[in-house]
C-alpha positions in Angstrom: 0.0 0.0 0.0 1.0 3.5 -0.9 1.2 5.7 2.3 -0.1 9.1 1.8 1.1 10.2 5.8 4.4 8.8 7.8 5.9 9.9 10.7 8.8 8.9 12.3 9.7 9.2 16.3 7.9 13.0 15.6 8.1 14.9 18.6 7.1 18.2 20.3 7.8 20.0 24.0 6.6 22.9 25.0 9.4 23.8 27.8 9.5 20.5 29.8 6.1 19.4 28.9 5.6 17.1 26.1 3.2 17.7 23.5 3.5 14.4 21.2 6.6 11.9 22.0 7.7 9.4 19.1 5.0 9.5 17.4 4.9 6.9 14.6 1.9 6.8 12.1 1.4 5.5 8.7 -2.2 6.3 6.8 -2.4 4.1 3.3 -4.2 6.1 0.1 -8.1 5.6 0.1 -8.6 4.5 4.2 -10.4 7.3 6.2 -8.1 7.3 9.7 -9.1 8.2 13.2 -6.9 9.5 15.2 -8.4 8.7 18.8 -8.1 10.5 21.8 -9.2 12.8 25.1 -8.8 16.2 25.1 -4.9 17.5 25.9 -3.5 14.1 24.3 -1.4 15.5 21.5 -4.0 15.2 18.2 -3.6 18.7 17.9 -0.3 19.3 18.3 0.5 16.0 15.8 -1.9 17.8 13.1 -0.5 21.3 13.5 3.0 19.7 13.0 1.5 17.6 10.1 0.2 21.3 8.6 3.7 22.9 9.4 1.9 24.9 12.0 4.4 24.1 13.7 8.4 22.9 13.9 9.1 19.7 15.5 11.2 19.3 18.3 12.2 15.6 16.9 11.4 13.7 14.3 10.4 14.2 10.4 6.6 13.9 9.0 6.2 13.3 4.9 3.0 13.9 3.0 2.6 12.5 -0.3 6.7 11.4 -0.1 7.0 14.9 0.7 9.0 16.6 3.8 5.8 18.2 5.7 8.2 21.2 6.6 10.2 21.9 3.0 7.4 21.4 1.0 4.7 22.7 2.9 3.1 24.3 0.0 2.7 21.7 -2.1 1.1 19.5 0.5 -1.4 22.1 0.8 -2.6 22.3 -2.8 -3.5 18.6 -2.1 -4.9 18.9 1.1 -8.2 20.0 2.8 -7.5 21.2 6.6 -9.9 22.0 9.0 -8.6 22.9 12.3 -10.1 22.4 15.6 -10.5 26.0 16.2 -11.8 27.6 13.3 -11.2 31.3 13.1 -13.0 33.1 9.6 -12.7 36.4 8.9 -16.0 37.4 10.4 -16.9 41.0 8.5 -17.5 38.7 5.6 -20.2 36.6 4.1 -19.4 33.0 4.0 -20.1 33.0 0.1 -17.6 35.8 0.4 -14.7 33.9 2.8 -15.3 31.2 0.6 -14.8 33.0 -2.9 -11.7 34.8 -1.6 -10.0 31.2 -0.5 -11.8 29.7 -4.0 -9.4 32.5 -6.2 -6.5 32.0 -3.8 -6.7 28.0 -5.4 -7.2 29.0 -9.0 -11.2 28.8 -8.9 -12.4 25.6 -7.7 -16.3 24.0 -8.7 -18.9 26.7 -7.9 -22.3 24.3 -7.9 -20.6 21.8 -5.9 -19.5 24.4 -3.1 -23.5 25.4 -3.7 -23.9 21.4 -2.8 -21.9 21.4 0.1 -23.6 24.4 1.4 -26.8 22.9 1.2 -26.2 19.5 2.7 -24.4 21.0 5.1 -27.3 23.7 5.9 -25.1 26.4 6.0 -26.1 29.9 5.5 -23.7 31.7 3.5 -25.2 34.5 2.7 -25.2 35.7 6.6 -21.6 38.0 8.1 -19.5 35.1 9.8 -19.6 37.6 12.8 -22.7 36.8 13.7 -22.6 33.0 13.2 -22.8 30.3 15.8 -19.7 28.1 15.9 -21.7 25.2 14.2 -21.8 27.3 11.4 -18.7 28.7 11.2 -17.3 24.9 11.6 -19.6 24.4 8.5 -18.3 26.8 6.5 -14.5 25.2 7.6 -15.8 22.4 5.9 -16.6 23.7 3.2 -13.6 25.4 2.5 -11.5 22.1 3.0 -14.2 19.7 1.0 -14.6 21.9 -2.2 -11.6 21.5 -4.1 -12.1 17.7 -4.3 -9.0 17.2 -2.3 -6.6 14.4 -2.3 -6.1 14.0 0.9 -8.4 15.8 4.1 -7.0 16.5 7.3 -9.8 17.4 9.9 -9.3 18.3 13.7 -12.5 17.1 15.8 -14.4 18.2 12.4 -17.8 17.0 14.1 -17.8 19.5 17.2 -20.4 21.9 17.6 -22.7 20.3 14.5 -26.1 19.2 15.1 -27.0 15.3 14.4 -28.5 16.0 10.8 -25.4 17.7 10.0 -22.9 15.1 11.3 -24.8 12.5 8.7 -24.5 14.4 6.5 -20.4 14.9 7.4 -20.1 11.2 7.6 -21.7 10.7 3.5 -19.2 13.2 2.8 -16.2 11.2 4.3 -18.1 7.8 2.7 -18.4 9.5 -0.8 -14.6 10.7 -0.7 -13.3 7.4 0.2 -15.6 5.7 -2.4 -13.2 8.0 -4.9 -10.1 6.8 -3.5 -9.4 9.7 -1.3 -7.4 9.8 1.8 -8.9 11.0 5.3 -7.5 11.6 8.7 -9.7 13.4 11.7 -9.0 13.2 15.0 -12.0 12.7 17.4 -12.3 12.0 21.4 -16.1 10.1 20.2 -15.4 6.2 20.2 -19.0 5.7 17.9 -18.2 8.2 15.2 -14.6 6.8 14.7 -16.5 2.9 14.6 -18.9 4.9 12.3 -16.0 6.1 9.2 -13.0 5.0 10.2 -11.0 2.1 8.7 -8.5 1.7 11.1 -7.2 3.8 14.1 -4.8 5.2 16.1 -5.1 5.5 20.3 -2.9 8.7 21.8 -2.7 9.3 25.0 -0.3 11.8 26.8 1.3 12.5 23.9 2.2 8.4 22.9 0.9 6.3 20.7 -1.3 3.2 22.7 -2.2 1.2 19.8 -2.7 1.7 16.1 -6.0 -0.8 15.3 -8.6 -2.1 13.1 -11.8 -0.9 14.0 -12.7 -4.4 14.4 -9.6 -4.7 16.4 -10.5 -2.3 18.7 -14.2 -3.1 19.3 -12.9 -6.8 19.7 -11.0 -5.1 23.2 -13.4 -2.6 24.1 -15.8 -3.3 27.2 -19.8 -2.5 27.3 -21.4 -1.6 30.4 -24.6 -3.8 30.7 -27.5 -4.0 32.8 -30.3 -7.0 31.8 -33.6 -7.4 33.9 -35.3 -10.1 33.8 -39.1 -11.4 34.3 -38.3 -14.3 36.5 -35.3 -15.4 38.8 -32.2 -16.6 37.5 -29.7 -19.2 39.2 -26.0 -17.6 39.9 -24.5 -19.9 37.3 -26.5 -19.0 34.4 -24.2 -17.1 33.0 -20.9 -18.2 34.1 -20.0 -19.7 30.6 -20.5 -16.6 28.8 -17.3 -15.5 27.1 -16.0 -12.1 27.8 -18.9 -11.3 30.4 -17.6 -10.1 33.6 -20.2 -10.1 36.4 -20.9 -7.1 38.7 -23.5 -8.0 40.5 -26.6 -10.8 39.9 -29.5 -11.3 42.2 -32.6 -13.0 41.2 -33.8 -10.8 38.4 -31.0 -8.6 37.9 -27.7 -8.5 36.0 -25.1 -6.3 36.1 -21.6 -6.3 34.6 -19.7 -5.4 31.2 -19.0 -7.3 28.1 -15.8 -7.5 26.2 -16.0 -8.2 22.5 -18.6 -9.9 20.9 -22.1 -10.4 22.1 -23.2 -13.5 20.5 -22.5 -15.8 23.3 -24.4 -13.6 25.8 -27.6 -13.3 23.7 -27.7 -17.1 23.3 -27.5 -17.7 27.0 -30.3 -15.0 27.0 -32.5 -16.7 25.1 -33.2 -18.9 27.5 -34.9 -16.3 29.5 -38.0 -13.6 29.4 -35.8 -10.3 28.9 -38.0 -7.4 30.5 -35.6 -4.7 29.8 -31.7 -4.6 28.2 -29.6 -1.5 28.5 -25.7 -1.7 26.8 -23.7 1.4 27.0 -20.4 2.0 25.0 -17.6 2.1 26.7 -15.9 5.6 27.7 -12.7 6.5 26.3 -11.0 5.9 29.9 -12.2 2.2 29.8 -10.5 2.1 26.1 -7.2 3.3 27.1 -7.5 0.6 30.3 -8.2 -1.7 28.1 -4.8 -0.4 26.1 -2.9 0.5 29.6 -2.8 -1.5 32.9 -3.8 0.6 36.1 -0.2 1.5 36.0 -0.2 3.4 32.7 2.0 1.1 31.5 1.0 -0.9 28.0 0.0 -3.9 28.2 
């Protein structure tokens, strides 16, 4: 496979605190990537050096074979960015923000930033100043979707949009890796990176956890679960169950979390009259567990 982004041992301090440490990452032409992690782990910071935002500390980052830092320009003529906090220029329309960066690429498909616009519900015909950030993030998207780019680079690109909008974000990323484009995003969300993502990378406190298949990672992750029941159950029901660890189980009640697949648990419940069954996705804390001992050491 043909890797549109590499880094190698990248790193970045900011006096004695570490923003990213060795950070290793390869994304392949045509896979949308997620780039996982809470808030203050170093997604930004590994973008920003991506973007030549900024100069690394340690470490080289290539786009397209080219050096992220020498040939900055020519990465961004391929590239749509949206950063995490976007700032327009807010005494203009957003049809006007968006003509002005249009000209600065050489003109760029008119109906299909009329397209975007629409599917995206934005109203561009309003000043930017007095926009929510919802609609200023839209118009970010715009700007980085309307050149048809070759590869998209988007920093928590979902934040602030309503849930129409973010289906309507998720199409998008479907529809530009069904023409062999290349996406990486970063989001803290566990579901929306299972939603788009191919494959992904874990970050926490500025290292690499894991890099995984989505199928990977769902294979590790643990669901919280509580199961009622409408008549008593004997302790041992459930003892064969693969991955089910028991919290608690009295008479009619189960509580307790499930690692990987639930196939083995439903068949067991099949035996029984379910009156009620309530499975919550894990948090990103019980991820990185899953990743990192108590310790915060990998396992």
């Amino acid at each position: 496979m043909v890797a549109v982004i590499r880094s190698e041992r990248l790193a970045k301090w900011y006096g004695r605190h570490p923003g990213i440490i060795d950070v290793d990452l390869e994304v392949n032409a045509g896979e949308v990537f997620g780039y996982l992690g809470p808030n203050g782990a170093g997604k930004t910071t590994t973008i920003r050096l991506l973007m030549d935002f900024l100069r690394a500390d340690g470490g080289k980052a290539e786009i397209f074979g080219l050096d992220s830092r020498r040939d900055s320009v020519a990465i961004r003529r391929r590239t749509g960015f949206l950063p995490g906090d976007v700032r327009l220029y807010e005494g203009l329309k957003g049809s006007e923000y968006l003509r002005f960066f249009a000209a600065l690429r050489g003109g760029v498909d008119r109906p299909y930033v009329a397209e975007l616009a629409e599917r995206l519900s934005c109203p561009l015909e309003r000043p930017i100043g007095s926009l929510s950030q919802g609609n200023r993030r839209k118009i970010g998207l715009i700007q980085a979707f309307m050149h048809r780019p070759d590869l998209l680079i988007l920093d928590e690109p979902t934040s602030g949009l309503d849930p129409i909008v973010r289906h309507e974000f998720f199409a998008l990323i479907a529809e530009a890796r069904g023409r062999g484009r290349t996406v990486f995003f970063s989001s803290h969300n566990l579901p929306e990176v299972e939603r788009a993502c191919d494959r992904v990378a874990i970050i926490r406190s500025g290292r690499i956890a894991a890099v995984e298949r989505i199928e990977a990672l769902k294979a590790r992750s643990l669901r919280r679960l509580e199961i009622r029941f409408a008549e008593d159950v004997t302790p041992g029901a459930f003892a064969a169950v693969a991955g089910l660890e028991i919290a608690a189980l009295d008479a009619r009640t189960l509580k307790g979390r499930q690692r990987g697949s639930m196939d083995s648990l439903l068949k067991a419940l099949s035996r029984y009259r379910v009156v009620d069954f309530r499975s919550q996705e894990p948090d990103l804390e019980e991820i990185f567990l899953a990743y990192y001992g108590e310790d915060g050491h990998a396992q």
